[in-house]
C-alpha positions in Angstrom: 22.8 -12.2 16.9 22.1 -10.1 13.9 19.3 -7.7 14.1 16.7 -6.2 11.9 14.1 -4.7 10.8 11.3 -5.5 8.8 8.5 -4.7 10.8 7.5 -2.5 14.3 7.2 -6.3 15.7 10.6 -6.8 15.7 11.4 -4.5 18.5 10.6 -5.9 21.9 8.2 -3.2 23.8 10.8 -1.8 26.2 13.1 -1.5 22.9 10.7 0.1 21.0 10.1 3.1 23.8 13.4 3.3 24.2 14.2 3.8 20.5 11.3 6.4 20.3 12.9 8.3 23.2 16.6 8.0 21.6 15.0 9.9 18.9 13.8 12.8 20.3 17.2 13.2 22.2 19.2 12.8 18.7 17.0 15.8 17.0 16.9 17.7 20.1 20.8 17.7 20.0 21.4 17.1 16.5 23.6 14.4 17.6 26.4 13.1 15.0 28.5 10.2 16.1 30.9 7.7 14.3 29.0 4.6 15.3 29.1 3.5 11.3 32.6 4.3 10.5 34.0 2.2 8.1 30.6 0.3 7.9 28.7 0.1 4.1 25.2 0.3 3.8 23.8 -0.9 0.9 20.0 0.6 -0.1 18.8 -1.3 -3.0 15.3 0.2 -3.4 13.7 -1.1 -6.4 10.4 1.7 -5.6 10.8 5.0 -6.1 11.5 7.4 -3.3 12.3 10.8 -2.1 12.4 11.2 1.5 13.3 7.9 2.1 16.7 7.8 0.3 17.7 11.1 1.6 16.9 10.5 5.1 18.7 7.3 5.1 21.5 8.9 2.8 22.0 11.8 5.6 21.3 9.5 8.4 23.8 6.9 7.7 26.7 9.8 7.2 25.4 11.4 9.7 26.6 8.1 12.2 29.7 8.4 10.3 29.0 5.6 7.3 29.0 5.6 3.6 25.7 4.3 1.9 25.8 3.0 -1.5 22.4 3.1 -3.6 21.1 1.6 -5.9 17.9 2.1 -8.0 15.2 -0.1 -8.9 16.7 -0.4 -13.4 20.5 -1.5 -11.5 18.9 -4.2 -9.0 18.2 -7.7 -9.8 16.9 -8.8 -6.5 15.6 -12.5 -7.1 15.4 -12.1 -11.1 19.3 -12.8 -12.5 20.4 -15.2 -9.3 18.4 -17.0 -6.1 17.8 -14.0 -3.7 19.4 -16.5 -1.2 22.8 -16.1 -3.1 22.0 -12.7 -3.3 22.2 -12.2 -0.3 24.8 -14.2 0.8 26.8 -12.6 -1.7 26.1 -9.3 -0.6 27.1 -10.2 3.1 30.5 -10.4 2.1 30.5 -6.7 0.9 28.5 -4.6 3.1 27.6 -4.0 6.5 23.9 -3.8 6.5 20.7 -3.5 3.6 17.8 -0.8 3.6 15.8 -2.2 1.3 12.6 -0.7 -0.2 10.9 -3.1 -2.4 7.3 -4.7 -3.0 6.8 -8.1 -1.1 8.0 -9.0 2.5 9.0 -12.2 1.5 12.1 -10.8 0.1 13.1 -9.1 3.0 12.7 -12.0 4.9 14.5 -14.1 2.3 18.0 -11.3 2.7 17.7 -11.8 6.6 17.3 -15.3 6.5 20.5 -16.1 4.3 22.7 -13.5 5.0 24.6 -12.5 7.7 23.8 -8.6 7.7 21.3 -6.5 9.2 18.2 -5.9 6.8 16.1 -2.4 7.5 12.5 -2.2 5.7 12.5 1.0 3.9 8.9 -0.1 2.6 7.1 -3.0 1.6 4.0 -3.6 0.3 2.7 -5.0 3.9 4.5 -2.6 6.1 6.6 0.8 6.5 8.0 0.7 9.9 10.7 3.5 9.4 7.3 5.4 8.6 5.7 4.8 11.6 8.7 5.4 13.7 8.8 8.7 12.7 5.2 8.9 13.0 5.3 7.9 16.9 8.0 10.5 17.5 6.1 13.1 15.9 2.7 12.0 18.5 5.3 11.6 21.2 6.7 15.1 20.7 3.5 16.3 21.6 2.2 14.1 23.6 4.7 11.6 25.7 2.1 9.7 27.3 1.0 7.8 24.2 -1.4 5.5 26.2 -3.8 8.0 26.2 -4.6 9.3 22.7 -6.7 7.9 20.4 -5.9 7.7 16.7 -7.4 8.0 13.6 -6.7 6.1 10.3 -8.7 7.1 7.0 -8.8 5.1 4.1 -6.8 1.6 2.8 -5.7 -1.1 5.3 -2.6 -1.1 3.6 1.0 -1.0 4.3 0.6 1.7 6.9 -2.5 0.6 8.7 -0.7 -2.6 9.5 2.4 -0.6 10.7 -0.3 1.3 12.8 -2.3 -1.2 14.1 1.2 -3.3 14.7 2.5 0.4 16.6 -0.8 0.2 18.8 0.7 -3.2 20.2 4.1 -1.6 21.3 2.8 1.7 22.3 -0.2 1.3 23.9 -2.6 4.1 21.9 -6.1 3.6 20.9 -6.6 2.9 17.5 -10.0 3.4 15.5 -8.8 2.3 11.5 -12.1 3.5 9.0 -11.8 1.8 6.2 -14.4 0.6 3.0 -15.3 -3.3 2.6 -13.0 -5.3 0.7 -9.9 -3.2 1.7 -9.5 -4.5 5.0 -5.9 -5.4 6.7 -4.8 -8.4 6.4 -6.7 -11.0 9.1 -3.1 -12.5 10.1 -1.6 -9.4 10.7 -4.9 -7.9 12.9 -4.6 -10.8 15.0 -1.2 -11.1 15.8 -1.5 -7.7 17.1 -4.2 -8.3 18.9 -3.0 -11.1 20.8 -0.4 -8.8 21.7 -2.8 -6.2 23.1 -3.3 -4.0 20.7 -6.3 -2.2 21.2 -8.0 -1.2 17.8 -11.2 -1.8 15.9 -12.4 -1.5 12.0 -15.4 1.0 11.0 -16.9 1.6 7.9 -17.6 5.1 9.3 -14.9 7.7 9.3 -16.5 9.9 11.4 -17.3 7.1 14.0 -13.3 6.9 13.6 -12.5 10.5 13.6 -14.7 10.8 16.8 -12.7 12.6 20.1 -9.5 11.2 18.1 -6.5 13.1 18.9 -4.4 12.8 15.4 -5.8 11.7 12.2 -3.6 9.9 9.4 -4.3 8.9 6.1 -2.5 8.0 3.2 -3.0 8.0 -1.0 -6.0 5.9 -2.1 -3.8 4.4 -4.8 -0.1 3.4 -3.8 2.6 2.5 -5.9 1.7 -0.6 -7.7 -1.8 0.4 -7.6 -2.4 3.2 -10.2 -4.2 1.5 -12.6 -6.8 0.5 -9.4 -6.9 4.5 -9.2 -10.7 5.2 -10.6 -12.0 1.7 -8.8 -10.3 3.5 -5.7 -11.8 6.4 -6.3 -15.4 5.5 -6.3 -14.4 2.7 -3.4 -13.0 5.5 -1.1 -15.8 8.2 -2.1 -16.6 9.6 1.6 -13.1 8.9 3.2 -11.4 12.4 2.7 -9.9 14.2 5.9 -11.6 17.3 5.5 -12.7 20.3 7.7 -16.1 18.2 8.5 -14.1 15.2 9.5 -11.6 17.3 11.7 -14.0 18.9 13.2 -15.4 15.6 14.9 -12.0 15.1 16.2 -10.4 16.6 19.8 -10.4 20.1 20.0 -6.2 20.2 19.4 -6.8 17.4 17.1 -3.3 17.0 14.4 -3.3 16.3 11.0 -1.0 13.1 9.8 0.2 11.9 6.2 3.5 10.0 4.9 3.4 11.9 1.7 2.9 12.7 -1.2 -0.3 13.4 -0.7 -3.1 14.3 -3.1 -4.8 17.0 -2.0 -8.6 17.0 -3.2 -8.6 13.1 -3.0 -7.7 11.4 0.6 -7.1 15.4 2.4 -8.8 18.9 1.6 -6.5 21.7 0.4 -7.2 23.7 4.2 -6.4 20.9 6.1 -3.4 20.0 4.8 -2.0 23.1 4.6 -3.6 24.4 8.2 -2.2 24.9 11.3 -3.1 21.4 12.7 -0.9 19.8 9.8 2.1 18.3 11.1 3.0 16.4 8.0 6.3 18.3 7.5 7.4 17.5 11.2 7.0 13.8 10.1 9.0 14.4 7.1 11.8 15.8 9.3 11.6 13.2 11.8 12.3 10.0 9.4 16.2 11.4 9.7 15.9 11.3 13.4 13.8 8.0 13.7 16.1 6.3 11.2 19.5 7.2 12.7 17.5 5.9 16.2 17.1 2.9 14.9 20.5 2.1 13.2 21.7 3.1 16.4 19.7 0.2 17.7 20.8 -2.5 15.5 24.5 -1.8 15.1 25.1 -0.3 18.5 
């Protein structure tokens, strides 16, 4: 049976610790293998990206494969052809997709008709890869994830799904402030709660920030959303991680983002660039993460 990966969901719990703790072992001991030889991996990523295409360019050789990339002006994902001939087609040329585009439906649409393992490099509803990097960077500090609490500042979007989706595998507490009317989606907060996910939604981010042990946040405005930016703006006015918010937090409390970030918007200058910033650990550990979890599907 073909595996993938579109969202955190899609790794049964025990897979999913497992996968985390792969991780760590392959940066520990920079582990190259030739798992992917002779295997193609096609990245069609019609969003722009910079850590994202270089950590799954490196990763892939890395395991020993060749990827093949192509950018958002040489794609034609769903506009030329039927995606589901798209990506029948492009089963019978490739070994796997990592695909970073806007909707999920798409993704699903590639798994569904092809025959080849489909990776979410980033959608508009989630960013798995993200968050697995994101749990190895907690876990590299902290192994026993079931008792921190987390802190996420600012837009139920992509990444506050992948979070509150990551609280349901991994067991962490998850405190999400956010401003009305930019709320996760309801279907997705549910699921995860019925799978014991223990989170909750504050207008507040200090109520949020409270004892928490690392604090995320992302750009008010992703891509897609610039021309939202000044509605954002005044919409988000109070949600910036800042020495104030920190300061609420646990005393060894770590600073989280998925980058880029703006600084003087969602995160202060001096936190970003203090001490308790980990950001560039999570940069790193998308290489790690992502060959964990190829490793995973095509092992």
């Amino acid at each position: 049976m073909t595996k993938h990966f579109l969202s955190m969901l899609d790794m049964p719990q025990e897979e999913a610790w497992n996968v985390l703790k792969r991780a760590k072992e392959m940066k520990d001991n920079k582990v190259r293998t030739n798992l992917l030889d002779g295997k193609v991996v096609l990245m069609i990523f019609e969003k722009a990206s910079t850590r994202t295409r270089v950590s799954f360019e490196v990763g892939i050789r890395q395991l020993g494969g060749d990827p093949v990339f192509i950018a958002a002006k040489d794609s034609q994902l769903g506009r030329s052809e039927p995606l589901e001939d798209t990506a029948r087609v492009l089963s019978r040329y490739a070994d796997g997709l990592v695909v970073r585009t806007f909707g999920q439906r798409k993704l699903d649409i590639l798994a569904e008709y092809g025959t080849i393992p489909v990776i979410n490099a980033l959608t508009d509803e989630y960013h798995p890869c993200q968050l697995m990097s994101d749990m190895l960077t907690m876990y590299e500090r902290t192994p026993d994830l079931r008792n921190v609490k987390v802190a996420w500042i600012g837009d139920g979007n992509n990444m506050a799904h992948s979070f509150i989706n990551s609280a349901a595998l991994f067991g962490f507490e998850l405190a999400l402030a956010i401003p009305e009317g930019y709320d996760p989606d309801q279907e997705i907060m549910e699921k995860a709660a019925a799978l014991g996910a223990n989170f909750k939604i504050t207008r507040d981010p200090a109520e949020a920030a409270a004892g928490a042990h690392f604090i995320n946040t992302d750009v008010w405005a992703s891509m897609g959303q610039e021309e939202e930016q000044r509605i954002r703006e005044e919409a988000f006015r109070g949600f910036i991680v800042d020495e104030a918010l920190m300061a609420k937090a646990a005393p060894d409390v770590k600073f989280m983002h998925c980058l880029p970030a703006h600084c003087g918007e969602e995160v202060s200058a001096g936190v970003f660039e203090s001490s308790a910033s980990i950001v560039w650990d999570q940069a790193e550990n998308r290489l790690h993460a992502q060959k964990a979890i190829m490793e995973w599907i095509w092992k």
